[in-house]
N, CA, C and O atoms as a DFTB+ gen file, in Angstrom:
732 C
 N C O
     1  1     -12.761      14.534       9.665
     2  2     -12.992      15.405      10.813
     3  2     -13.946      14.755      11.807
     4  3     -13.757      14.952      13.007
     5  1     -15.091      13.894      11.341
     6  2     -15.860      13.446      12.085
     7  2     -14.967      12.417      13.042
     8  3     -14.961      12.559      14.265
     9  1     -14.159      11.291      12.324
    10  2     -13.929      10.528      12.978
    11  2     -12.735      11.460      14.196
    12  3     -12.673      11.021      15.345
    13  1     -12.079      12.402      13.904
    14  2     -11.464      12.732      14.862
    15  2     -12.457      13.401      16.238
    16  3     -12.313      12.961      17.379
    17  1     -13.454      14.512      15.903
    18  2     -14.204      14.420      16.931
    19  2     -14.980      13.656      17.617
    20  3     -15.355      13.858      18.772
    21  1     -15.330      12.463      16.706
    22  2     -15.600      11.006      17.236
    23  2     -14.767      10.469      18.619
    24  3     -15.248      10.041      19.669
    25  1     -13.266      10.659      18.216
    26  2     -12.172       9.537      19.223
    27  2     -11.080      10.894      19.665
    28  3      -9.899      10.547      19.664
    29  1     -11.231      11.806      19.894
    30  2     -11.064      13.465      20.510
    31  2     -10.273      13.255      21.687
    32  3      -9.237      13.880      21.916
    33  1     -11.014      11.922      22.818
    34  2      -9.958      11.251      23.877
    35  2      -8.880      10.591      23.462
    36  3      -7.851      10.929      24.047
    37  1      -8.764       9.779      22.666
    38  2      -7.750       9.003      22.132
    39  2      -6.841       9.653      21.497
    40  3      -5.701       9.258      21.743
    41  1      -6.970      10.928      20.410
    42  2      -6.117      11.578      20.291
    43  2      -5.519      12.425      21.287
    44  3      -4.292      12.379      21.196
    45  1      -5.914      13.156      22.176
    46  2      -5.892      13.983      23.376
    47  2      -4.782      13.393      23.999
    48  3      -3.707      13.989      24.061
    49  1      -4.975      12.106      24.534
    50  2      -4.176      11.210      25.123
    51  2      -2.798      10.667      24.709
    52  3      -1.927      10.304      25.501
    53  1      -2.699      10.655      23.181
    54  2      -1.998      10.582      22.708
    55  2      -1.013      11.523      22.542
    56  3       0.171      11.203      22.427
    57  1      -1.427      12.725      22.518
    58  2      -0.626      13.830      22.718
    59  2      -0.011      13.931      23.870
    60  3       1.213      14.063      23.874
    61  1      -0.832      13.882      25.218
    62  2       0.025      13.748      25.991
    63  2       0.740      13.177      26.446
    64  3       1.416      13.705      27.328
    65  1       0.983      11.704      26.058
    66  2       1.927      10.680      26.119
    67  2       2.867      10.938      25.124
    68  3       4.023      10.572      25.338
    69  1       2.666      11.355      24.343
    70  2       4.245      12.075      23.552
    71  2       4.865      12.933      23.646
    72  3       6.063      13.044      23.384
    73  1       3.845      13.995      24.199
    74  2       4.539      15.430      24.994
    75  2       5.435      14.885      26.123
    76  3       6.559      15.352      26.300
    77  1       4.798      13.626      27.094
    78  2       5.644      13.541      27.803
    79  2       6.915      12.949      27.557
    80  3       7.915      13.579      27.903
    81  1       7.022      11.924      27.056
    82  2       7.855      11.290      26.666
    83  2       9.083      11.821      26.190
    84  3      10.216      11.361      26.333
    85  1       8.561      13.255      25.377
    86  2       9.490      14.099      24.728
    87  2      10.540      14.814      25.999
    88  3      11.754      14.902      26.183
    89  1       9.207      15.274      26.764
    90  2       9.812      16.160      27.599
    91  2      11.031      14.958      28.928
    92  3      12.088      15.224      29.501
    93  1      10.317      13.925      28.919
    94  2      11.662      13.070      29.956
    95  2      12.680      12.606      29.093
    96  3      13.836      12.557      29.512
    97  1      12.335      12.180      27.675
    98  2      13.720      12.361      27.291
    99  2      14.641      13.917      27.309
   100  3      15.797      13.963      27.729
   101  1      14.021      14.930      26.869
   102  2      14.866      16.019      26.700
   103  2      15.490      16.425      28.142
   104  3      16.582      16.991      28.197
   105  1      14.569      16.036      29.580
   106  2      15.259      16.106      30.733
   107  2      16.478      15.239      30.501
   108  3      17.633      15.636      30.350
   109  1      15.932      13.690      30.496
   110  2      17.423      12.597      30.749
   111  2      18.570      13.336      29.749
   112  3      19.665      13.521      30.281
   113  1      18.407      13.786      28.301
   114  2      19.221      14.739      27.942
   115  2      20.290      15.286      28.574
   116  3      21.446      14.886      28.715
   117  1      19.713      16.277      28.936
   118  2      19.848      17.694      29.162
   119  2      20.508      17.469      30.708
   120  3      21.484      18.154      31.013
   121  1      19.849      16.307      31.860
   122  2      20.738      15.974      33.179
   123  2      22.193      15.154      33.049
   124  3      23.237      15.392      33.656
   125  1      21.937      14.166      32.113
   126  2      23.627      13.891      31.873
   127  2      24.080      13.704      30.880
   128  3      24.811      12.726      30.724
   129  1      23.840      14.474      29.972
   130  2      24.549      15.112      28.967
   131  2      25.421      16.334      29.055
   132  3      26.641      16.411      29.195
   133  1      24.247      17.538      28.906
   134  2      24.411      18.708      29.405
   135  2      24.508      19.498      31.232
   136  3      24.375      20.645      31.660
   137  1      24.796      18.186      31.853
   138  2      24.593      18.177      33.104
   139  2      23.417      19.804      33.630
   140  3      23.794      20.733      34.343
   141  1      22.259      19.676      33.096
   142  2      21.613      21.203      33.073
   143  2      20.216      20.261      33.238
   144  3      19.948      19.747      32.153
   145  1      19.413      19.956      34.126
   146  2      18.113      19.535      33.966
   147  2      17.450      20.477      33.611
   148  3      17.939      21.579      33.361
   149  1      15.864      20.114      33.508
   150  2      14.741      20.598      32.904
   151  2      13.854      21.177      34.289
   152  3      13.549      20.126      34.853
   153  1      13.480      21.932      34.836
   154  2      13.544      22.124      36.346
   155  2      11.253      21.777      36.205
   156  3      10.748      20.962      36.977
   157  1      10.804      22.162      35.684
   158  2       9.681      21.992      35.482
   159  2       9.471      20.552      34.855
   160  3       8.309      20.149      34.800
   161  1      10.304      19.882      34.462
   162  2       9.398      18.756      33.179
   163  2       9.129      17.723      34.596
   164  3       7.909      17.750      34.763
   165  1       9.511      17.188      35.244
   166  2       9.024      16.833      36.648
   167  2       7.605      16.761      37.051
   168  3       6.999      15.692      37.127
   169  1       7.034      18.024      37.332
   170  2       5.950      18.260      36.992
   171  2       4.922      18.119      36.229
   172  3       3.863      17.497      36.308
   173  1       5.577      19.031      35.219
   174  2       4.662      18.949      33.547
   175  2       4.159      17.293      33.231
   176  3       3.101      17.003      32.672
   177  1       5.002      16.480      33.642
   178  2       5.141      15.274      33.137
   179  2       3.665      14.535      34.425
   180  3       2.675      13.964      33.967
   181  1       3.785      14.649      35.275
   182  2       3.231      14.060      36.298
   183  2       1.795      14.742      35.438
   184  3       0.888      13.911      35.393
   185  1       1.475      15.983      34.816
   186  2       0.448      16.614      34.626
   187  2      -0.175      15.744      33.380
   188  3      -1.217      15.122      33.589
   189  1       0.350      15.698      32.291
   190  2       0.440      15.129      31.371
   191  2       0.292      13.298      31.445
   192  3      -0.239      12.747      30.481
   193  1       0.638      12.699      32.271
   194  2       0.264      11.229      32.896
   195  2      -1.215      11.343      33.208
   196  3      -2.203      10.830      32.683
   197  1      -1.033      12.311      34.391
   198  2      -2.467      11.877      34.910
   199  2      -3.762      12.251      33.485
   200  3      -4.872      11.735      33.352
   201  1      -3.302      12.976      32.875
   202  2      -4.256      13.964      31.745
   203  2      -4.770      12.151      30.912
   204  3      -5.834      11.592      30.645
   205  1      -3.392      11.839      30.787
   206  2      -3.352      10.572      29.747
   207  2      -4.103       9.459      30.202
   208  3      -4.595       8.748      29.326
   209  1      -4.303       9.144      31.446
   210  2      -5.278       8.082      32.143
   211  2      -6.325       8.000      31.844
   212  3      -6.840       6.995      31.353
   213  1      -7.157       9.611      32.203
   214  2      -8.150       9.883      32.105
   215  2      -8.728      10.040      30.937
   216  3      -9.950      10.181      30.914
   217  1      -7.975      10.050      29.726
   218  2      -8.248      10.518      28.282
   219  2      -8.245       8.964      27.521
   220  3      -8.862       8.649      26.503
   221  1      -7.388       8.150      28.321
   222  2      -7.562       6.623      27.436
   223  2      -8.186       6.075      28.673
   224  3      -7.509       5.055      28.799
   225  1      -8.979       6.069      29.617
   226  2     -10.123       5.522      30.236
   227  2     -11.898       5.625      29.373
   228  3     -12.831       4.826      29.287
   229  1     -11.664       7.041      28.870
   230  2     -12.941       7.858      28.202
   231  2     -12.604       6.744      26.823
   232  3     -13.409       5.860      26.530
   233  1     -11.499       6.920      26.177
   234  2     -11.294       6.067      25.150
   235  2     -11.583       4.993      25.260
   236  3     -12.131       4.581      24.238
   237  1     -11.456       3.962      26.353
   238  2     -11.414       2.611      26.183
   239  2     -13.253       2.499      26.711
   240  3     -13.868       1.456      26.494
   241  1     -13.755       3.385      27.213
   242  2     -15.219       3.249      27.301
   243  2     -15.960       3.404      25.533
   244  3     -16.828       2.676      25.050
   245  1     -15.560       4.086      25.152
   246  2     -15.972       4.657      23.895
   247  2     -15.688       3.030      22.919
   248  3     -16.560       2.488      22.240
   249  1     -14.766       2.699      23.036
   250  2     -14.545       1.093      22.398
   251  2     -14.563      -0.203      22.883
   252  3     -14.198      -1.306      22.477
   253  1     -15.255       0.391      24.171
   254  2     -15.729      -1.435      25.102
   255  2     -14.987      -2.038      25.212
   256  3     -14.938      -3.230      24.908
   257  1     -14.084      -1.293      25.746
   258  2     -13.062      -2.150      26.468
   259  2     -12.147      -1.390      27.603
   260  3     -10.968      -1.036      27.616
   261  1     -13.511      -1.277      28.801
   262  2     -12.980      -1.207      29.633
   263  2     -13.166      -2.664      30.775
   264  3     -13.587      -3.738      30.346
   265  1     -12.812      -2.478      32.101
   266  2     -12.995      -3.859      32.483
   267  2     -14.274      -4.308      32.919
   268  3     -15.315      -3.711      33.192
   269  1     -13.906      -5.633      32.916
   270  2     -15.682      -6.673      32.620
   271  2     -15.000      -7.863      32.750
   272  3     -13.829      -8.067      32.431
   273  1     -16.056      -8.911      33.402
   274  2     -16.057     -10.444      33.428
   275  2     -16.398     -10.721      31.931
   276  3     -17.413     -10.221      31.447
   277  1     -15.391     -11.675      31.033
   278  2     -15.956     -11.652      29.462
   279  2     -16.559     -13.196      29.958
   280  3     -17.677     -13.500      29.540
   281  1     -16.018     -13.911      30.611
   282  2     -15.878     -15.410      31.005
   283  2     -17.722     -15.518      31.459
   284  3     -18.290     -16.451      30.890
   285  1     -18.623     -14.654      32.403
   286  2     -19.797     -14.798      32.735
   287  2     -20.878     -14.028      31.515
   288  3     -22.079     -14.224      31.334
   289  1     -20.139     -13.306      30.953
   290  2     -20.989     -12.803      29.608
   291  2     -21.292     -13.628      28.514
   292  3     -22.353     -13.884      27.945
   293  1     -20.141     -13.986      28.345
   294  2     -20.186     -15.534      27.339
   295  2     -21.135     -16.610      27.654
   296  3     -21.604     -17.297      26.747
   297  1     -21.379     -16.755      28.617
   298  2     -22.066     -18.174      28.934
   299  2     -24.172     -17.209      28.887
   300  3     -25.299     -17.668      28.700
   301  1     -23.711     -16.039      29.128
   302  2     -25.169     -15.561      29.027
   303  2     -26.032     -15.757      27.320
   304  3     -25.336     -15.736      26.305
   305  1     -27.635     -15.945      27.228
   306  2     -28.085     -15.324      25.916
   307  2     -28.178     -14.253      25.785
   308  3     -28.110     -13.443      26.709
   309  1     -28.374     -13.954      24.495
   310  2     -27.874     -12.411      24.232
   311  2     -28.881     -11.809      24.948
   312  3     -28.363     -10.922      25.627
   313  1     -29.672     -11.843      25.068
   314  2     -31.048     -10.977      25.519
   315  2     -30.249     -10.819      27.166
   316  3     -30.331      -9.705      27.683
   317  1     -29.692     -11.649      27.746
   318  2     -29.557     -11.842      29.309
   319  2     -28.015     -10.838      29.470
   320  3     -27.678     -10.000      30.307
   321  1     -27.240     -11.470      28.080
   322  2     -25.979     -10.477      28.005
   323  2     -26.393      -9.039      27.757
   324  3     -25.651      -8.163      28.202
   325  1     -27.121      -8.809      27.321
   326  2     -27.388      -7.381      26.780
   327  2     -28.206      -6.411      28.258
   328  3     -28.131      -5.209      28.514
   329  1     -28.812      -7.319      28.857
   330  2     -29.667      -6.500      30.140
   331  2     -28.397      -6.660      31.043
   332  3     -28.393      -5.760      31.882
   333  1     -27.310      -7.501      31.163
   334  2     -26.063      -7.681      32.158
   335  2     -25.018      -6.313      31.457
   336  3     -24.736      -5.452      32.289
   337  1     -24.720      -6.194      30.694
   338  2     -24.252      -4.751      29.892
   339  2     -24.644      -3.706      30.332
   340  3     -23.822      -2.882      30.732
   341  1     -25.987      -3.456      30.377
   342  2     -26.660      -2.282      30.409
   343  2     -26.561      -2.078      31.902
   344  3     -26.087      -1.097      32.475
   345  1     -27.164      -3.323      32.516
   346  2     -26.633      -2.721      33.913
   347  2     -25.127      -2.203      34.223
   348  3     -24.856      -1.006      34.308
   349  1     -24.622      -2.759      34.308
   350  2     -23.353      -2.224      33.904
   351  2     -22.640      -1.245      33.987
   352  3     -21.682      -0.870      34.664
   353  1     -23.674      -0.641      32.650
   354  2     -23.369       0.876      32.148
   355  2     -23.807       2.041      33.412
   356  3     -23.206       2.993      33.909
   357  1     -25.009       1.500      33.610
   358  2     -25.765       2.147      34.730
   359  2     -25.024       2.230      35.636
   360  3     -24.891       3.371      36.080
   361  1     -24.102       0.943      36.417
   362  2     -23.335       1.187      37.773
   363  2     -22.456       1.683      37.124
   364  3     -21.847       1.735      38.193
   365  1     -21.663       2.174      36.306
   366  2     -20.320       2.954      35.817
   367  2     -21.054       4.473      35.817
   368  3     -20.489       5.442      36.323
   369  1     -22.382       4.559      35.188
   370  2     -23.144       5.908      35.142
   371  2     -22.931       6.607      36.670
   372  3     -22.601       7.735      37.035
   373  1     -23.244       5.520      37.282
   374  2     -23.688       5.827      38.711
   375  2     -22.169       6.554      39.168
   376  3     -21.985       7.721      39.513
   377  1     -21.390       5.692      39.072
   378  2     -19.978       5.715      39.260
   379  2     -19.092       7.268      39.071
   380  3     -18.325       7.915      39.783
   381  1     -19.598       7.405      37.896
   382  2     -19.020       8.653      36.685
   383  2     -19.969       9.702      37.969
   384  3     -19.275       9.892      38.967
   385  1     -20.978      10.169      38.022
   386  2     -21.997      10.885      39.009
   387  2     -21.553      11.100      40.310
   388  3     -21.578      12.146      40.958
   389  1     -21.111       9.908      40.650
   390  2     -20.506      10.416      42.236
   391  2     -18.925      11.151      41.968
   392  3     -18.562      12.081      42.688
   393  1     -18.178      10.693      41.014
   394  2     -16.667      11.028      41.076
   395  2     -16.785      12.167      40.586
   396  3     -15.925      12.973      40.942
   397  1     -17.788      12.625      39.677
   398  2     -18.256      14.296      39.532
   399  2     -18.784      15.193      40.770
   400  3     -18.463      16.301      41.200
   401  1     -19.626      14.332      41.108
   402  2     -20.284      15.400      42.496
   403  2     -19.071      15.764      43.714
   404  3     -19.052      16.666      44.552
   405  1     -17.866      14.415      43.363
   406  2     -16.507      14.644      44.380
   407  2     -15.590      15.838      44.388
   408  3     -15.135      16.642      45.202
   409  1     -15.513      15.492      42.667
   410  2     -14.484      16.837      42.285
   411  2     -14.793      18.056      41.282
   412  3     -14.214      18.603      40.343
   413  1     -15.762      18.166      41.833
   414  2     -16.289      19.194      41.288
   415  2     -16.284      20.002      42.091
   416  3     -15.477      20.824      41.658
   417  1     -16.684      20.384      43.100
   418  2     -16.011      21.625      44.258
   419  2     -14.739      21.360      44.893
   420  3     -14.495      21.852      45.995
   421  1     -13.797      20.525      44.208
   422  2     -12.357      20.478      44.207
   423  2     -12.124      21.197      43.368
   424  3     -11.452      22.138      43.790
   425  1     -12.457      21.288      41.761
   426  2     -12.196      22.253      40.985
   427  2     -12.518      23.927      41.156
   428  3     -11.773      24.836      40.789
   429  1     -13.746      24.050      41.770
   430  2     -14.307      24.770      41.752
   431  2     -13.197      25.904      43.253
   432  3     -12.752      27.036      43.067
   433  1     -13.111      25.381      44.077
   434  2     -12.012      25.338      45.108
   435  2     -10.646      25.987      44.722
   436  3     -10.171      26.973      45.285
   437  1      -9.912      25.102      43.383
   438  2      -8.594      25.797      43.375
   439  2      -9.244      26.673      42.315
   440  3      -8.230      27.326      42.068
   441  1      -9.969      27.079      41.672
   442  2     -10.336      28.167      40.912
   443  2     -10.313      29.403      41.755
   444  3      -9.771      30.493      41.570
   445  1     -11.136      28.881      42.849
   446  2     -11.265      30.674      43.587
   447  2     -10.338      30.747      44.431
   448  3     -10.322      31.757      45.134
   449  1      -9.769      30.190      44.538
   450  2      -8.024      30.217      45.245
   451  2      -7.438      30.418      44.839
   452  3      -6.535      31.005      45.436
   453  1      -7.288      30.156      43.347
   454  2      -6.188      30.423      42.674
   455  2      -4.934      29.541      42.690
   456  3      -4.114      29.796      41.808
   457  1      -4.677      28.665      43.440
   458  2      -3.736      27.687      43.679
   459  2      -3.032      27.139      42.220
   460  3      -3.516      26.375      41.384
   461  1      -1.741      27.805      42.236
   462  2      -1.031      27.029      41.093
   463  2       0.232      26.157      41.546
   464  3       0.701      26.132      42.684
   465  1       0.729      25.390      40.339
   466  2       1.675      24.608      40.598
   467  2       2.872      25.023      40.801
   468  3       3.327      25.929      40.103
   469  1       3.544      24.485      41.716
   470  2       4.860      25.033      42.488
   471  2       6.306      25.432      41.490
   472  3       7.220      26.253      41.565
   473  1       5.913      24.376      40.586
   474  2       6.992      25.367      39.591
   475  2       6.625      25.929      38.476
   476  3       7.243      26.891      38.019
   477  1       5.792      25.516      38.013
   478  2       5.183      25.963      36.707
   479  2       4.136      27.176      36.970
   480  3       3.940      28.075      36.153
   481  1       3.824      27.123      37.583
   482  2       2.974      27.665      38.055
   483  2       1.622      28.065      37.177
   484  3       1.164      29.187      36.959
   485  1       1.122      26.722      36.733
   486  2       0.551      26.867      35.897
   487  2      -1.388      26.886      36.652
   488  3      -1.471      25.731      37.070
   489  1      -2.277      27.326      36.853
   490  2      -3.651      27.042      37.661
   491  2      -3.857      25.921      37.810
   492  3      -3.870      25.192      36.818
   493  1      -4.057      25.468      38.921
   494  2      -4.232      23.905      39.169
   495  2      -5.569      23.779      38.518
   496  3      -5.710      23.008      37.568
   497  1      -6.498      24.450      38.949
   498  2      -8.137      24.016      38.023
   499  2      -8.080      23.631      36.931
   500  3      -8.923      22.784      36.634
   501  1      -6.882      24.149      35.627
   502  2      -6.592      24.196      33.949
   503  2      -6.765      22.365      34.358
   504  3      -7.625      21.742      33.735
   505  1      -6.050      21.748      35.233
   506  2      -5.627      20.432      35.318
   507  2      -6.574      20.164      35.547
   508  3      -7.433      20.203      34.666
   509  1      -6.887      19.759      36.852
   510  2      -7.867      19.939      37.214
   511  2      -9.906      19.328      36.457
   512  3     -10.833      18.521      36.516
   513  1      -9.392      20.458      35.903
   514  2     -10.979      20.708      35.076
   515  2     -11.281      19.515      34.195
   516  3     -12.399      19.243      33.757
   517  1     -10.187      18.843      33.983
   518  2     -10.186      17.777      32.662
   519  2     -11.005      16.629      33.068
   520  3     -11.676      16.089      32.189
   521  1     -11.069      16.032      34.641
   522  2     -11.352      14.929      35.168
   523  2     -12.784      15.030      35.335
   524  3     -13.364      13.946      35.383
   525  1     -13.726      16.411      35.469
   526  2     -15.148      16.063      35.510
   527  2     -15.455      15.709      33.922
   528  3     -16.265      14.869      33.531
   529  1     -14.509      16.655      33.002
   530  2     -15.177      17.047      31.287
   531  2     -14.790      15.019      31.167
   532  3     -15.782      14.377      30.822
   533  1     -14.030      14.521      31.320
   534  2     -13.713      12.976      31.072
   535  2     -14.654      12.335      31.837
   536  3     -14.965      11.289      31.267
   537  1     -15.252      12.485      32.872
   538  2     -16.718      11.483      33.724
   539  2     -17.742      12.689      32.462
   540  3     -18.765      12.207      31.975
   541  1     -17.598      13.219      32.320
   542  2     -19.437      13.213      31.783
   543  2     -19.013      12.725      30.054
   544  3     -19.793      12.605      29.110
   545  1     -17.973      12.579      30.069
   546  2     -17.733      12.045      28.120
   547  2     -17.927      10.624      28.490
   548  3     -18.587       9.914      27.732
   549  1     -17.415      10.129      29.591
   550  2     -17.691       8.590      29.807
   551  2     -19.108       8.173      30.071
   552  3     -19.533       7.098      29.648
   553  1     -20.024       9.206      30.932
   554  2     -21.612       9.187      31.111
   555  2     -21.858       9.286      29.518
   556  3     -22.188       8.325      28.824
   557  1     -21.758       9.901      29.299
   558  2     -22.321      10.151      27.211
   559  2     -22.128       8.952      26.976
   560  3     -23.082       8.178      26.894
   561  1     -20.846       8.544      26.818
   562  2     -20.479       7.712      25.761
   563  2     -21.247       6.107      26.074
   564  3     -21.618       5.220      25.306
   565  1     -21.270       6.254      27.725
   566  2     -22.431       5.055      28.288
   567  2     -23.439       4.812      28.178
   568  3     -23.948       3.692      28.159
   569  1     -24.081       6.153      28.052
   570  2     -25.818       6.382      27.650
   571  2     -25.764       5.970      25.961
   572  3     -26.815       5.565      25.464
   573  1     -24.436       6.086      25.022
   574  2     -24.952       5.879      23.568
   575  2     -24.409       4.536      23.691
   576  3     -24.815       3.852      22.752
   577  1     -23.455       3.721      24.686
   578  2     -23.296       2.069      24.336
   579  2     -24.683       1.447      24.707
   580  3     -24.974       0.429      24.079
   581  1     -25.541       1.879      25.587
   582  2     -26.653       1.473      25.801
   583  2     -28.233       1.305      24.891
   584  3     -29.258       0.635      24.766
   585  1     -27.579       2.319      24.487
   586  2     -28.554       2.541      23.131
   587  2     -28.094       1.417      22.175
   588  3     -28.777       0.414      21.968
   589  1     -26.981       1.631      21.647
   590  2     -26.446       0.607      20.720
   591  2     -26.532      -0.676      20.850
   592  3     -26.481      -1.500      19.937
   593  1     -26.725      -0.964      22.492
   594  2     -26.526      -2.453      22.750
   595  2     -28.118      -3.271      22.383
   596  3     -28.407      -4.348      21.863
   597  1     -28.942      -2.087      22.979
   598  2     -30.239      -2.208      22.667
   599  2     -30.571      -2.245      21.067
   600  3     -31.366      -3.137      20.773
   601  1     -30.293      -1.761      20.410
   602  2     -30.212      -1.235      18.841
   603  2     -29.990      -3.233      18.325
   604  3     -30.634      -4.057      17.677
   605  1     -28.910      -3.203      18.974
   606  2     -27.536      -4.582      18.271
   607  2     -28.475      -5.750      18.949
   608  3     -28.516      -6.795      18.301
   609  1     -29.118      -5.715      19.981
   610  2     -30.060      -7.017      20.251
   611  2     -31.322      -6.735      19.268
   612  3     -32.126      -7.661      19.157
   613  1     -31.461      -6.054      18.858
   614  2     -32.816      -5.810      17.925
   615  2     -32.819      -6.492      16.474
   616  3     -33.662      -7.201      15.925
   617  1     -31.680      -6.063      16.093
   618  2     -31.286      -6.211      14.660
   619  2     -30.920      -7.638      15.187
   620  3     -31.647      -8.304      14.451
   621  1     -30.431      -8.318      15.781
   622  2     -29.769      -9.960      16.041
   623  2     -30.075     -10.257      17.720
   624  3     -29.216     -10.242      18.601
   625  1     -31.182     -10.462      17.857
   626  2     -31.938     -11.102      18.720
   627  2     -31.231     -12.699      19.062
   628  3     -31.214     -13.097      20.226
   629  1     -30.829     -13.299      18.264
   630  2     -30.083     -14.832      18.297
   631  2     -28.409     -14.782      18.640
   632  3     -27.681     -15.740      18.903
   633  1     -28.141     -13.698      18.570
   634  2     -26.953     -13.304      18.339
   635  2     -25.949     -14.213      17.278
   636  3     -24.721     -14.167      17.352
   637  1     -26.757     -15.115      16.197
   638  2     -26.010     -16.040      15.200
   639  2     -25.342     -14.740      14.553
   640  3     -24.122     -14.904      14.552
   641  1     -25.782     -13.229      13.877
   642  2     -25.417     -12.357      13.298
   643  2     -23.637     -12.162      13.577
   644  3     -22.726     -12.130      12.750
   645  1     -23.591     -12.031      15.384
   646  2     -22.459     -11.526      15.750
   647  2     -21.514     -13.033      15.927
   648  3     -20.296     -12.871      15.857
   649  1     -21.928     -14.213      16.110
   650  2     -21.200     -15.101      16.236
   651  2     -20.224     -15.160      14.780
   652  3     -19.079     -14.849      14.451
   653  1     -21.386     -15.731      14.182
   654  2     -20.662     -15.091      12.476
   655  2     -19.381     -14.316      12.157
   656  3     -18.261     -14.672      11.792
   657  1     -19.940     -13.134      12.423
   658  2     -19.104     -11.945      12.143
   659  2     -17.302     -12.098      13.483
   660  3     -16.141     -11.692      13.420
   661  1     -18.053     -12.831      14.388
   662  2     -16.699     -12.663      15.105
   663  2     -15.727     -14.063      15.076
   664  3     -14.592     -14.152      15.544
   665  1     -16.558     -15.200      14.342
   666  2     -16.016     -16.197      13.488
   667  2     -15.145     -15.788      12.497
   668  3     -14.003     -16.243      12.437
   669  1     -15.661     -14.803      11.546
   670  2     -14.970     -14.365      10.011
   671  2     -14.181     -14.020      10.458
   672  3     -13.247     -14.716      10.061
   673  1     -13.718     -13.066      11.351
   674  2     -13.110     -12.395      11.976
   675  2     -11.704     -13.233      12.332
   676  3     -10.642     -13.158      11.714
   677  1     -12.022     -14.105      13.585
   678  2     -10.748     -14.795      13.833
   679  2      -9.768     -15.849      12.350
   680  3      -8.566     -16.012      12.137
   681  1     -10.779     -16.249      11.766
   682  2     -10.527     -17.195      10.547
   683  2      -9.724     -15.652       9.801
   684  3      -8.529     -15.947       9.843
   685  1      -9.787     -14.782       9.419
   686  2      -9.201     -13.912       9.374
   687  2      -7.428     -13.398       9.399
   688  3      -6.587     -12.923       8.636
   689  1      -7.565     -13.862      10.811
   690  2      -6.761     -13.347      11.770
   691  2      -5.654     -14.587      11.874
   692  3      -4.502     -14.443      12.282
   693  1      -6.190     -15.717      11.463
   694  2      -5.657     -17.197      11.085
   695  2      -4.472     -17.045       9.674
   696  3      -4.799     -16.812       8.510
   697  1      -2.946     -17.270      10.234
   698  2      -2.300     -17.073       9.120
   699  2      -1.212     -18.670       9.144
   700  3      -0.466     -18.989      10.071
   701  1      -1.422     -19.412       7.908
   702  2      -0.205     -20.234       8.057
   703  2       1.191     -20.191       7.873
   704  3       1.812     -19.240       7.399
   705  1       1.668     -21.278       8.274
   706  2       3.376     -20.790       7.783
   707  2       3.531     -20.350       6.376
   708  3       4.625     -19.920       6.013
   709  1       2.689     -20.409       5.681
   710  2       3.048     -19.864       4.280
   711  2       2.963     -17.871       4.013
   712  3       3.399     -16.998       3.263
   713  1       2.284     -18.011       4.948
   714  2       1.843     -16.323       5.091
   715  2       0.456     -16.107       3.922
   716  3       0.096     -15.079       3.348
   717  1      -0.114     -17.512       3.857
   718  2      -1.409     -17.230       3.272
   719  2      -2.409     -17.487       4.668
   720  3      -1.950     -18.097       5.634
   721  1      -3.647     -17.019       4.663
   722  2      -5.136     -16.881       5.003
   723  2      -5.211     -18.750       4.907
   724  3      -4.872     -19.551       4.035
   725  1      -5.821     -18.889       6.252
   726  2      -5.823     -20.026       6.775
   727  2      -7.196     -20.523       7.007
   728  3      -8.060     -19.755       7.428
   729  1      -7.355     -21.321       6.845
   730  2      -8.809     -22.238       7.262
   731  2      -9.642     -21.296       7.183
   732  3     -10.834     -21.506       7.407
C-alpha cells in the first residue's frame, strides 16, 4: 500500500492511458465495424491525455528523470553537482508556483460558472482541478529530492559510493552471447 501511495501519479496515469486506449479502440470499433461511433470518446479521450501528461510529468519528477543537461553534471564534483541539482529544483519550484498562481483562478473561474464539456458534459473544473493538485505534488516531491540530494552528498561526499554502485550496475546489465553475466 505504501509503495502505491508512494507512485499514486504513475498509477493514475496509467489508468488513464488505458482508459483511453480502450475507449479509441472501442470508437475505431464501433465507426467501421458497427458503422455507430462513440459520440463522446473524442472528448473523454482528449481529457484523459491531457490527465496522463500531467500524472507522468509528477512521476518522472518523483524518479529524476525529468529533463536536465546529464553531459554538464557529469563533468561537475559531487559537492558542485549536488548545489547544480538543487538549484534546479528551486527554478522548477519556482516554475511549479507561477503555473499554480496561473491556473488557479482558471479553475476557480469554471467552478463558479459552471462551464461543462460540450458533450459530456462533464464540469470542466473536475479536469481542470488535476493540474494545480500535479504542480504542488511536483513542489513536494522537489522539496524531498532536495533533501535527499543533500542526505546522498552526506553519506558519499566523494561520490566513489555512487560511482561503484552505478558501475555494478551496468556490469550487471552486461550480457554475453551466451546469455551469461559478463565482465
Amino acid at each position: 500500500m505504501k509503495k502505491i501511495l508512494n507512485e499514486f501519479e504513475v498509477y493514475l496515469g496509467t489508468v488513464c492511458s488505458i482508459a483511453m486506449v480502450a475507449i479509441l479502440f472501442a470508437n475505431v470499433i464501433g465507426r467501421y465495424v458497427l458503422s455507430n461511433s462513440i459520440k463522446w470518446a473524442e472528448e473523454v479521450c482528449l481529457m484523459l491525455f491531457i490527465l496522463s501528461i500531467y500524472f507522468g510529468a509528477a512521476g518522472a519528477v518523483r524518479t529524476r528523470q525529468h529533463l536536465r543537461l546529464e553531459i554538464i553534471l557529469e563533468r561537475l564534483s559531487p559537492k558542485g553537482r549536488m548545489i547544480l541539482e538543487i538549484i534546479d529544483n528551486v527554478i522548477f519550484m519556482a516554475f511549479c508556483v507561477v503555473i499554480m498562481g496561473g491556473i488557479l483562478p482558471l479553475v476557480m473561474q469554471l467552478y463558479t460558472n459552471g462551464t461543462a464539456a460540450a458533450v459530456t458534459g462533464i464540469p470542466k473544473f473536475l479536469i481542470y482541478i488535476w493540474l494545480p493538485i500535479m504542480f504542488v505534488v511536483m513542489f513536494i516531491r522537489l522539496i524531498i529530492d532536495c533533501v535527499q540530494r543533500v542526505r546522498d552528498y552526506q553519506e558519499d561526499p566523494t561520490g566513489e559510493k555512487k560511482k561503484a554502485a552505478e558501475l555494478a550496475a551496468m556490469q550487471n546489465m552486461m550480457v554475453d552471447d551466451d546469455g551469461k553475466e559478463g565482465v
